[in-house]
C-alpha positions in Angstrom: 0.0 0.0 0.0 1.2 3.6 -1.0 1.1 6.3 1.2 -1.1 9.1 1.0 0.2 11.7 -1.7 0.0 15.3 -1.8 -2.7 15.1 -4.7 -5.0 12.5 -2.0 -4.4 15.0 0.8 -6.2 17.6 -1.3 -8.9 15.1 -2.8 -9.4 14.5 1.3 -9.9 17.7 2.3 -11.8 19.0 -0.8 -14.4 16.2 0.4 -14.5 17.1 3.9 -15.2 20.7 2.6 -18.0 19.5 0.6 -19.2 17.5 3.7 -18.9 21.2 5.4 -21.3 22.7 3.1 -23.6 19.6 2.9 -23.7 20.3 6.3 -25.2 23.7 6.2 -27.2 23.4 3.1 -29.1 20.8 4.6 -29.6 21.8 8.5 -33.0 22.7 7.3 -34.0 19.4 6.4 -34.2 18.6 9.7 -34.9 22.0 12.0 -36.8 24.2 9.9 -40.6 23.1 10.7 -39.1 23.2 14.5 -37.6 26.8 14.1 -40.6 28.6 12.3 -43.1 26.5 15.1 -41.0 28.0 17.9 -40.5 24.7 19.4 -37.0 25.4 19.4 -34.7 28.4 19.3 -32.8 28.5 16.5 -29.2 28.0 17.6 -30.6 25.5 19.9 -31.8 23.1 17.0 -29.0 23.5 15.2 -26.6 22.9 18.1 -28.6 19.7 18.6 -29.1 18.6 15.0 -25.5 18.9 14.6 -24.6 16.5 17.6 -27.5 14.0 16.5 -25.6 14.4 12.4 -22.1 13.1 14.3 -23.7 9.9 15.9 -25.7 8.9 12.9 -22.1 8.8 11.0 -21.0 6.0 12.9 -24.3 3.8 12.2 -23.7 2.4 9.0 -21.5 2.2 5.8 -24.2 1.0 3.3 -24.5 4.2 1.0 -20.6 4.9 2.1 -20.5 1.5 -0.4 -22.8 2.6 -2.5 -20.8 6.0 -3.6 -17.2 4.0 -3.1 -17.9 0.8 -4.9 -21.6 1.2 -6.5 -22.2 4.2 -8.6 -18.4 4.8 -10.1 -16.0 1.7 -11.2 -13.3 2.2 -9.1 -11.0 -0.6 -11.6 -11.8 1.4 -14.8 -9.2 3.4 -14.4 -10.0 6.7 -12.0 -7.3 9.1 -10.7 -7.5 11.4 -7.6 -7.9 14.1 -10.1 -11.3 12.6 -11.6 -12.8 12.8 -7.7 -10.9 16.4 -7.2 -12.6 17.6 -10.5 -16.1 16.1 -9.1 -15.8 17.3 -5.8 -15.3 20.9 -7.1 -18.2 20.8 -9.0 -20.6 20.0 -6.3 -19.2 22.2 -3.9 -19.8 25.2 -6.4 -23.3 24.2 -7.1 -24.4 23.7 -3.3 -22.8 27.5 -2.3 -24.8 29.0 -5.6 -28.4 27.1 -4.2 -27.6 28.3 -0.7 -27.2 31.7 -2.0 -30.4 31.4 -3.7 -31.7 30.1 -0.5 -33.0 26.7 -2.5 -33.0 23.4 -0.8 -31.7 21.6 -3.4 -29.8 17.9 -3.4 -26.4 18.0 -2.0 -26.1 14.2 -3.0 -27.4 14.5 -6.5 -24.9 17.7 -6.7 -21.8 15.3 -5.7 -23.3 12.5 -7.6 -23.9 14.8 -11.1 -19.7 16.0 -9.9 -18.5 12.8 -10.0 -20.4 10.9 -13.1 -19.7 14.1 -15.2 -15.8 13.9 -13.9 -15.7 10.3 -15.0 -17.6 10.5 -18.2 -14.5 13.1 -19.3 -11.6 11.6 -18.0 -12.4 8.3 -18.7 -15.2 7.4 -20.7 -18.6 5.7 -20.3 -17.5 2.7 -19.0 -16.4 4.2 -15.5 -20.0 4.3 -15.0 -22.5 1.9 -13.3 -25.7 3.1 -15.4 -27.8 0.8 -13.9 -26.4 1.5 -10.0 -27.3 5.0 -11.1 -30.3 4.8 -12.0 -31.6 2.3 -9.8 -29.9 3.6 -6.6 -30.4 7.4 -7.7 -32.8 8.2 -10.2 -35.3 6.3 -9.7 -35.7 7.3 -5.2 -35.4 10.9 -6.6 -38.8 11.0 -8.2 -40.2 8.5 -6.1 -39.3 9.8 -2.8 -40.7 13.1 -2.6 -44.0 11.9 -3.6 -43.2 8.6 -1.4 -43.1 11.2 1.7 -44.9 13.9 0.3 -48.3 11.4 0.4 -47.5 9.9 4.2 -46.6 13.4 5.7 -50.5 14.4 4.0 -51.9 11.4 5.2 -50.0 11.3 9.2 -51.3 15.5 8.8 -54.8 14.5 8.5 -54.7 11.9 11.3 -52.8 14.0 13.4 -55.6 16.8 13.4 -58.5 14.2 13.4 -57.0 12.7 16.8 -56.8 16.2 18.2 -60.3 17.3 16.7 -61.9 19.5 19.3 -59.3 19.5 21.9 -57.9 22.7 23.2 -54.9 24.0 21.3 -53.1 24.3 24.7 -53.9 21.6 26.0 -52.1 20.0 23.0 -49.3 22.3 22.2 -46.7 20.8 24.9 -47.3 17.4 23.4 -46.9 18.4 19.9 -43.6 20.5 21.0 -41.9 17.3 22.4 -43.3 15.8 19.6 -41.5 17.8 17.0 -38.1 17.8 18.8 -38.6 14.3 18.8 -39.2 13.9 15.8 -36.6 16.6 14.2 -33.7 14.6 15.8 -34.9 11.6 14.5 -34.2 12.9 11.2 -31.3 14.4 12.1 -29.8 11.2 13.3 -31.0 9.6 9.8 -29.3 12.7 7.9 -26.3 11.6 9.7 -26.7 7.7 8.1 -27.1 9.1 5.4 -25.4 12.0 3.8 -22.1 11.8 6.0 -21.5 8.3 4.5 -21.7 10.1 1.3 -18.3 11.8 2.0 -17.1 8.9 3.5 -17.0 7.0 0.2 -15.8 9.6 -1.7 -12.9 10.2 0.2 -12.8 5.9 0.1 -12.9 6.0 -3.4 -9.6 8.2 -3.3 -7.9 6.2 -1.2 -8.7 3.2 -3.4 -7.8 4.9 -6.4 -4.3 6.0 -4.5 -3.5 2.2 -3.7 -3.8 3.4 -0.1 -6.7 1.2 1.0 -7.6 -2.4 -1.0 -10.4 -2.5 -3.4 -14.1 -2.5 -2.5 -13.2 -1.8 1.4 -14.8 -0.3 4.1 -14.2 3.4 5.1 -11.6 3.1 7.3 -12.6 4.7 10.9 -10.4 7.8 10.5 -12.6 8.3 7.5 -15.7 7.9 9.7 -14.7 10.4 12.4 -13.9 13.1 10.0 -16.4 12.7 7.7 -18.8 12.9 11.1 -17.3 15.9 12.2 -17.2 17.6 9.3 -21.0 17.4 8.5 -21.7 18.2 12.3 -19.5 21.8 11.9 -21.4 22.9 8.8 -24.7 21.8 10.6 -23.9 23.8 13.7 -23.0 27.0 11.4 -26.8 26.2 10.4 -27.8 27.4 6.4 -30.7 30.1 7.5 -31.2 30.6 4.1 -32.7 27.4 3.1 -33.9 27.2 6.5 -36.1 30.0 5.8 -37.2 29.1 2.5 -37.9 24.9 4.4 -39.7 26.5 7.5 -42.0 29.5 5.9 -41.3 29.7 2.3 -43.0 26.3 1.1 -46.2 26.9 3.5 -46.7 28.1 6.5 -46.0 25.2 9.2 -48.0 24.7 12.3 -47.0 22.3 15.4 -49.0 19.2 14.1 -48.1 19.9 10.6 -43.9 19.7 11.6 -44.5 16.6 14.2 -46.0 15.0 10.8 -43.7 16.1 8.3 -40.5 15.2 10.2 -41.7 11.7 11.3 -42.5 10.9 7.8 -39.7 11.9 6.6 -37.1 10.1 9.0 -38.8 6.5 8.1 -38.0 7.1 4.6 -34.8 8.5 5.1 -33.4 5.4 7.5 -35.0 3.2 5.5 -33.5 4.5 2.6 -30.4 4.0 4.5 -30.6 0.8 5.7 -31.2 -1.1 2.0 -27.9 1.4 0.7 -30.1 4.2 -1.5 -28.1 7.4 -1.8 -31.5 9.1 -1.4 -31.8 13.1 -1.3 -32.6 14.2 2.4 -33.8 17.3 1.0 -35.9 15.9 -1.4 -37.5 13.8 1.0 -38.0 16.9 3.8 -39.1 19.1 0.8 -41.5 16.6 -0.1 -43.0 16.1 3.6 -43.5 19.6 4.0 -45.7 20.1 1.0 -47.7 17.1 2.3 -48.3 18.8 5.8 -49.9 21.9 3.9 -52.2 19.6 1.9 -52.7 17.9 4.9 -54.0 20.6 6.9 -57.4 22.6 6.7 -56.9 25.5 5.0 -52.9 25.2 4.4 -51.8 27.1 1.5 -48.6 25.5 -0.1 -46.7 28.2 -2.4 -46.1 26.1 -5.7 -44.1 29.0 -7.4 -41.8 28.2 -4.6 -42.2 24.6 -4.8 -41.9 25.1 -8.6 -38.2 26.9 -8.2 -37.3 24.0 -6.0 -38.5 21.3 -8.5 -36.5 23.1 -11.0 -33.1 23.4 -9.0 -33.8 19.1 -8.2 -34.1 18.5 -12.2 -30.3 21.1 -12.5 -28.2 19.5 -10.1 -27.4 16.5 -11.5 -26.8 17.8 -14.7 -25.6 21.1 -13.7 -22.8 20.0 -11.4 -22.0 16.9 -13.5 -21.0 19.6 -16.8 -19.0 22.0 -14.0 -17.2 19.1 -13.0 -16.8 18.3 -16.6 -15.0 21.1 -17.0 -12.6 21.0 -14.3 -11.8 17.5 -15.0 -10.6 18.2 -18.2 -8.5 21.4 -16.9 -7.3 18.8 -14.4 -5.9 16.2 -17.0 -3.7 18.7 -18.4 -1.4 18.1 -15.0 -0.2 19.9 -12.3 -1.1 23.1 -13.4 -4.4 22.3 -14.3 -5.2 21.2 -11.2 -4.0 24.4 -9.7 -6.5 26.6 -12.2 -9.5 24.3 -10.8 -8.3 25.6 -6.9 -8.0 28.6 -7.9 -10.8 29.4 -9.8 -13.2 27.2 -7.4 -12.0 29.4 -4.3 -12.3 32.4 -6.5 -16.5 31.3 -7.0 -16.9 30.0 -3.8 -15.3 33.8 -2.4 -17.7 35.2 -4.9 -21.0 33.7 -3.8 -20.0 34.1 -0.1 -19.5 37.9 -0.8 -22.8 38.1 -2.5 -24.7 36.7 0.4 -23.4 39.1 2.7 -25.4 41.9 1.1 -28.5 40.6 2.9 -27.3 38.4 5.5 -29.9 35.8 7.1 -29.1 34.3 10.8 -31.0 33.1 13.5 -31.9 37.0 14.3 -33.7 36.9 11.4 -34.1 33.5 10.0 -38.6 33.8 10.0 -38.6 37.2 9.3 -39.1 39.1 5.5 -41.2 36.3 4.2 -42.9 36.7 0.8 -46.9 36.9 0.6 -48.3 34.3 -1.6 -52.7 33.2 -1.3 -53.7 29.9 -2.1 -53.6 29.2 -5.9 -55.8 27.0 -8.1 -53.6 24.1 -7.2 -53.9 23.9 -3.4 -57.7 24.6 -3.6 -58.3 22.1 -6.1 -56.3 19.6 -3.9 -58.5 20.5 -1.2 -61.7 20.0 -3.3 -61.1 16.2 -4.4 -59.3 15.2 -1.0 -60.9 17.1 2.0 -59.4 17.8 5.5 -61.3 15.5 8.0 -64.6 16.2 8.7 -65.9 17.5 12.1 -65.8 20.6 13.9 -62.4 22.6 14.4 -62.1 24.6 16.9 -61.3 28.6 16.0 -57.8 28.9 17.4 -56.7 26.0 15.9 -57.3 26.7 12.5 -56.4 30.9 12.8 -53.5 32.1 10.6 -50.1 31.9 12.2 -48.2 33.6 9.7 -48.8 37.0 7.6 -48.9 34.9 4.5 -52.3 32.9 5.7 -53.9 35.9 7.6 -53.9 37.8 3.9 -55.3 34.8 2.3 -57.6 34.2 4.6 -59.1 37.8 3.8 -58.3 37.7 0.3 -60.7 34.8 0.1 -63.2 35.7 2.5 -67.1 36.5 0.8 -68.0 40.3 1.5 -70.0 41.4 2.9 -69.7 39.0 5.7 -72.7 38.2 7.3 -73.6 39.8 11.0 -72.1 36.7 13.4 -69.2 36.1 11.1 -68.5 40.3 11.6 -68.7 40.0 15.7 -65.9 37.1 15.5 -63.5 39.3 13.2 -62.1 41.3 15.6 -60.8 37.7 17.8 -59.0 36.2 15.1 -56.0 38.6 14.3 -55.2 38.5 18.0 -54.9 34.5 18.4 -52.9 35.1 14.6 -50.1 36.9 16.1 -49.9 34.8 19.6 
């Protein structure tokens, strides 16, 4: 076995930067429905999401095989510079999302890096079509539907079982609920996308002669890998949080509880038969669900429409970047000096640009965009009704600016006499 070269040591730490930014750009996933609820504070969440990201690292290596061994053929021929090339690319293209504040896939980004990085340095046969699109494409379009349907579905239930109870009497429960329920999908984020690093950085090592074929990450690979993920999770990504926790639809405490537990069984499920599945994807998807879930929940599809478009980019988006770079990367030393360069001069570009209008935990549910209930939502809500039965007032008021103006966009006028004396209670229990 070789020791680990100068070019390996770079391929390393270029993956644990991506596992950095995976980090951030997908803290949402899991704490966003708990932020905007209020069931947490926001550096609280992250703080615990990011501990909860670091044990989940250490409880399995099936997708770490699935990226090392599965996806790429690690015998056809595939240098340190290929991985380097396809590491670059999905960095860029996670720090340009974030910017836009778009919860796109970190996994499809690193997957679309490395495929593209391989198709150019060595061909089509480096690459397992039928791994990819059994163990990629194929849970893409299926799981946001997959989780999308039970979050609905556990949404509808969830209100039915609390049908005419007090709001709080049930709010404590649903609290614990969520923050149980948010670091159960924290600890599957950790089974999940941290074993994505792992294999890449496996795959290097491989490729370098440092480790044997078809091996195991090596624990050193684990811890890092963990840590890593765990740091950019603790720096928390408050612009995709926003855009998870407000900008999809406006989340109430049963509506998160749902959303989260739905989407932690798919996600460690997911895990546990070796899919490289999209957390975000699956989160994304939940979230939607809750709004269609709940009685009167407006879900903003031009948002949802701008995420479903970012999904259907990434793969090819950060697969031609990568392209790119791999082939500046061929041309030797110094071509693999151009890609550094020029990928810290993007990366110091898009990190300038977002400090123009910073978002943090100060301000992480504020400056949210105003968007009624379009023709979609209502006509979702026409062949698959809420749960009959009486709902009590305050359970079903606005929480947010965005369903307080719907609400009176859509009300009939003039309102009749008892539905005028009730007005003036509503926008009180709205801004509790």
């Amino acid at each position: 076995m070789e020791h680990i070269t100068l070019l390996i040591g770079i391929v390393i730490v270029t993956a644990l930067v991506f596992d950095f930014t995976n980090g951030f750009h997908d803290t949402a996933n899991a704490m966003a429905t708990t932020i905007s609820t209020g069931a947490l504070r926001p550096k609280t969440a992250v703080a615990m999401s990011a501990g909860l990201n670091l044990v989940g690292a250490f409880l399995s290596v099936e997708v770490a095989k699935t990226i090392s061994g599965g996806i790429i053929d690690e015998s056809a021929g595939i240098r340190p510079e290929v991985i380097f090339a396809g590491l670059v690319g999905a960095i860029v293209w996670n720090l340009l999302t974030w910017l836009a504040g778009l919860p796109s896939s970190s996994s499809h980004a690193l997957f679309g890096g490395l495929i593209g990085a391989t198709l150019v340095s060595v061909g089509t046969g480096g690459v397992h079509g039928e791994a990819v699109v059994m163990k990629v494409l194929i849970p893409a379009v299926a799981a946001p539907f997959v989780a999308g349907l039970a979050a609905m579905a556990a949404t509808r239930l969830t209100y039915r079982l609390a049908r005419g109870r007090d709001e709080a009497d049930t709010a404590k429960g649903y609290r614990a609920g969520q923050i149980a329920s948010a670091a159960l999908v924290s600890l599957a984020h950790g089974t999940n996308d941290a074993q994505k690093t792992m294999g890449v950085i496996t795959l290097a090592l491989i490729t370098g002669g440092v480790v044997a074929p078809h091996a195991d990450p090596p624990m050193w690979v684990i811890v890092s890998a963990g840590l890593a993920i765990a740091l950019g999770t603790y720096l928390g990504g408050w612009r995709i949080i926003r855009t998870m926790g407000k900008g999809i639809t406006d989340i109430q405490p049963p509506q998160g509880f749902a959303a989260q537990t739905g989407a932690a069984a798919t996600i460690l499920a997911s895990s546990h038969l070796g899919f490289a599945l999209s957390t975000t994807q699956v989160c994304s998807g939940s979230v939607m669900g809750s709004g269609l879930g709940r009685k009167g929940g407006v879900v903003r599809w031009s948002t949802a429409g701008r995420m479903v478009v970012a999904w259907g980019l990434t793969l090819p988006a950060a697969g031609l970047v990568s392209a790119g770079a791999a082939y500046l990367a061929d041309q030797g030393s110094w071509g693999v000096a151009t890609v550094a360069v020029l990928a810290l001069a993007i990366c110091g570009g898009i990190w300038a640009a977002s400090r123009r209008k910073p978002v943090d935990h100060t301000n992480v549910n504020e400056g949210l965009a105003v968007e009624p209930a379009g023709v979609v939502t209502a006509a979702l809500q026409t062949v698959a009704p809420p749960p009959a039965g009486p709902v009590p007032a305050h359970a079903e008021a606005p929480t947010a600016p965005t369903e307080a103006h719907a609400a009176t966009d859509a009300a009939p006028r003039p309102a009749p006499a008892h539905q005028s004396a009730k007005a003036p209670a509503q926008p009180a229990t709205a801004s509790s």
